[in-house]
N, CA and C atoms as a LAMMPS dump frame, in Angstrom:
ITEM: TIMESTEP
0
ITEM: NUMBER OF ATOMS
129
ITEM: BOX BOUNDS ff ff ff
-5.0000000000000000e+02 5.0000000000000000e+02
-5.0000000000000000e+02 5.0000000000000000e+02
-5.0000000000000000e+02 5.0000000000000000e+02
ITEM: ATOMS id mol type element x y z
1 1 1 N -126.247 46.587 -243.514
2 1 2 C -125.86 47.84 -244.17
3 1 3 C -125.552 48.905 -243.114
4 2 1 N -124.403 49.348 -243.515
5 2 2 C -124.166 50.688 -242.292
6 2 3 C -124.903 51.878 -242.605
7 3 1 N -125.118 52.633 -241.329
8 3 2 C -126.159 53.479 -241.452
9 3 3 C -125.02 55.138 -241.32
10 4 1 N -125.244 55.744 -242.374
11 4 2 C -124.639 57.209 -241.876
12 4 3 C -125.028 57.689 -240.906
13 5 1 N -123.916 58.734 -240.13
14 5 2 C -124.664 59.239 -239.265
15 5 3 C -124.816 60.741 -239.821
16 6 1 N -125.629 61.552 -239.396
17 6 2 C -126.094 62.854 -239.908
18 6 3 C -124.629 63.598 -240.383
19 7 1 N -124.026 63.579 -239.269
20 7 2 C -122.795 64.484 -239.565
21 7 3 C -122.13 64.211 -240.734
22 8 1 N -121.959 62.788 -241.228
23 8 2 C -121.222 62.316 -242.2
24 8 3 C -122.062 62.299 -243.72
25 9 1 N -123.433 62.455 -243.467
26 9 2 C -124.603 62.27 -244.639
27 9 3 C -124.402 64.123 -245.074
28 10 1 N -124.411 65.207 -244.085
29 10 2 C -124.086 66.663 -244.648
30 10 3 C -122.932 66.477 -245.097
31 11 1 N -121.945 66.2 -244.453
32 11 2 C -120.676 66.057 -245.238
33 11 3 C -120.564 65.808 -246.207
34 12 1 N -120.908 64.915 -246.633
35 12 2 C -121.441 64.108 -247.853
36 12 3 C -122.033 64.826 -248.753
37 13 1 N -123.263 65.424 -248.249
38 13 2 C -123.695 66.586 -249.419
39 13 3 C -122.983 67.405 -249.579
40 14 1 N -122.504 68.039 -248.809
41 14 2 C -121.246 69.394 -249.092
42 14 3 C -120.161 69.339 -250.425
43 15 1 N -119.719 67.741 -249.931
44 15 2 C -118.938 67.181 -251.456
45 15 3 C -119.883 67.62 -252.795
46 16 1 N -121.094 66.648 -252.549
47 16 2 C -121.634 66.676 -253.808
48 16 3 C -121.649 68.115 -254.419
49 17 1 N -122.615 68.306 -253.473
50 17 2 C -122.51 69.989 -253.765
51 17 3 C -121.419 70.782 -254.323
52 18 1 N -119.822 70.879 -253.523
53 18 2 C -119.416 71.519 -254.723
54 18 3 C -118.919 70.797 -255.568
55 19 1 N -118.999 69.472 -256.049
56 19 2 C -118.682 68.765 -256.996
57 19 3 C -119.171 69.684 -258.075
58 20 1 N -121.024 69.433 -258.187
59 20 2 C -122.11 69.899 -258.598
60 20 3 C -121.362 71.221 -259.116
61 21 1 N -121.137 72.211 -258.367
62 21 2 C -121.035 73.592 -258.443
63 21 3 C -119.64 73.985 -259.619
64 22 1 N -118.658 72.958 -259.419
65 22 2 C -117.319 72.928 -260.071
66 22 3 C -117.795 72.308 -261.602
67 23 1 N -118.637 71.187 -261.672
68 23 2 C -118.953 71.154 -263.246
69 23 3 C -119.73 72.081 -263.599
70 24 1 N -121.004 72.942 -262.822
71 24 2 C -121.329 73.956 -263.403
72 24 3 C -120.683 75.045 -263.7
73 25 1 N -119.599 75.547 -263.266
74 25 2 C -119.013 76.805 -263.774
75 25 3 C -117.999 76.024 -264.683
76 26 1 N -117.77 74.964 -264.603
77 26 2 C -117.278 75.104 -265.519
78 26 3 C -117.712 74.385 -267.144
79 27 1 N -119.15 73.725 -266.647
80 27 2 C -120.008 73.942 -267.889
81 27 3 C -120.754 75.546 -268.638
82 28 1 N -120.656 76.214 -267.8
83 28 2 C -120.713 77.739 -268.3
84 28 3 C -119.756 78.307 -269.039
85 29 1 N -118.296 77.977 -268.01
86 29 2 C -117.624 78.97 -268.856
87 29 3 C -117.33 78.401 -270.347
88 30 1 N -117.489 76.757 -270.151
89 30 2 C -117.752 76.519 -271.704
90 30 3 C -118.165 76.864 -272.772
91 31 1 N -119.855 77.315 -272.379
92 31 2 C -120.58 77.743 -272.911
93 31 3 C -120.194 78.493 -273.314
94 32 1 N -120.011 79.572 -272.568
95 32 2 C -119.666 81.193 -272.91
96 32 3 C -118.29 81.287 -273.873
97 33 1 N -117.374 80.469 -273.589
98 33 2 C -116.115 80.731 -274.711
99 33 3 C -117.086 79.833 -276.019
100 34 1 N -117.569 78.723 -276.236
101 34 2 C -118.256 78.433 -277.636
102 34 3 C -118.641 79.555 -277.821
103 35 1 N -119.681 80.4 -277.332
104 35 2 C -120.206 81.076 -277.909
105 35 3 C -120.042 82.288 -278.3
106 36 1 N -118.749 82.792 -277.454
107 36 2 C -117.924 83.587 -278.192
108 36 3 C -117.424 83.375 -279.567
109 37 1 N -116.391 82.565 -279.177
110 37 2 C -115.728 82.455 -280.772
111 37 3 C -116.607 81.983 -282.155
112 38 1 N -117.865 80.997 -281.799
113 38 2 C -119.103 81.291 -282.071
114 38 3 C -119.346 82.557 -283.276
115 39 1 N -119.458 83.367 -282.071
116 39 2 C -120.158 84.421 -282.474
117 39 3 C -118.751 85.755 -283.257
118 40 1 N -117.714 85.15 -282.81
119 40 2 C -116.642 85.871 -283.831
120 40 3 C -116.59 85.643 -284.818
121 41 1 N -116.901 84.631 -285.333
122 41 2 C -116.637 84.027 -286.488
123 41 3 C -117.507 84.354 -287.397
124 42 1 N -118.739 84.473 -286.833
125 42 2 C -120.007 85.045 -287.751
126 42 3 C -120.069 86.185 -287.907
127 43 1 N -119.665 87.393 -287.203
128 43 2 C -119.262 88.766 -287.037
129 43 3 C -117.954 89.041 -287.524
């Protein structure tokens, strides 16, 4: 099995990371438009 080397294992997280960061905003802004129109609809 090949072994990462450090440089390439941060790298590596960096991806994940903003992978991570790109479905969270844009699991938010999801949120936030449901719950707008949501909340228009009931108002």
């Amino acid at each position: 099995m090949e072994q990462l080397k450090p440089t390439e294992f941060a790298k590596t997280g960096m991806d994940v990371a903003m992978i991570w960061k790109n479905i969270w905003s844009q699991y938010l802004a999801f949120k936030r438009k449901s719950k707008g129109s949501t909340g228009k609809k009931g108002g």
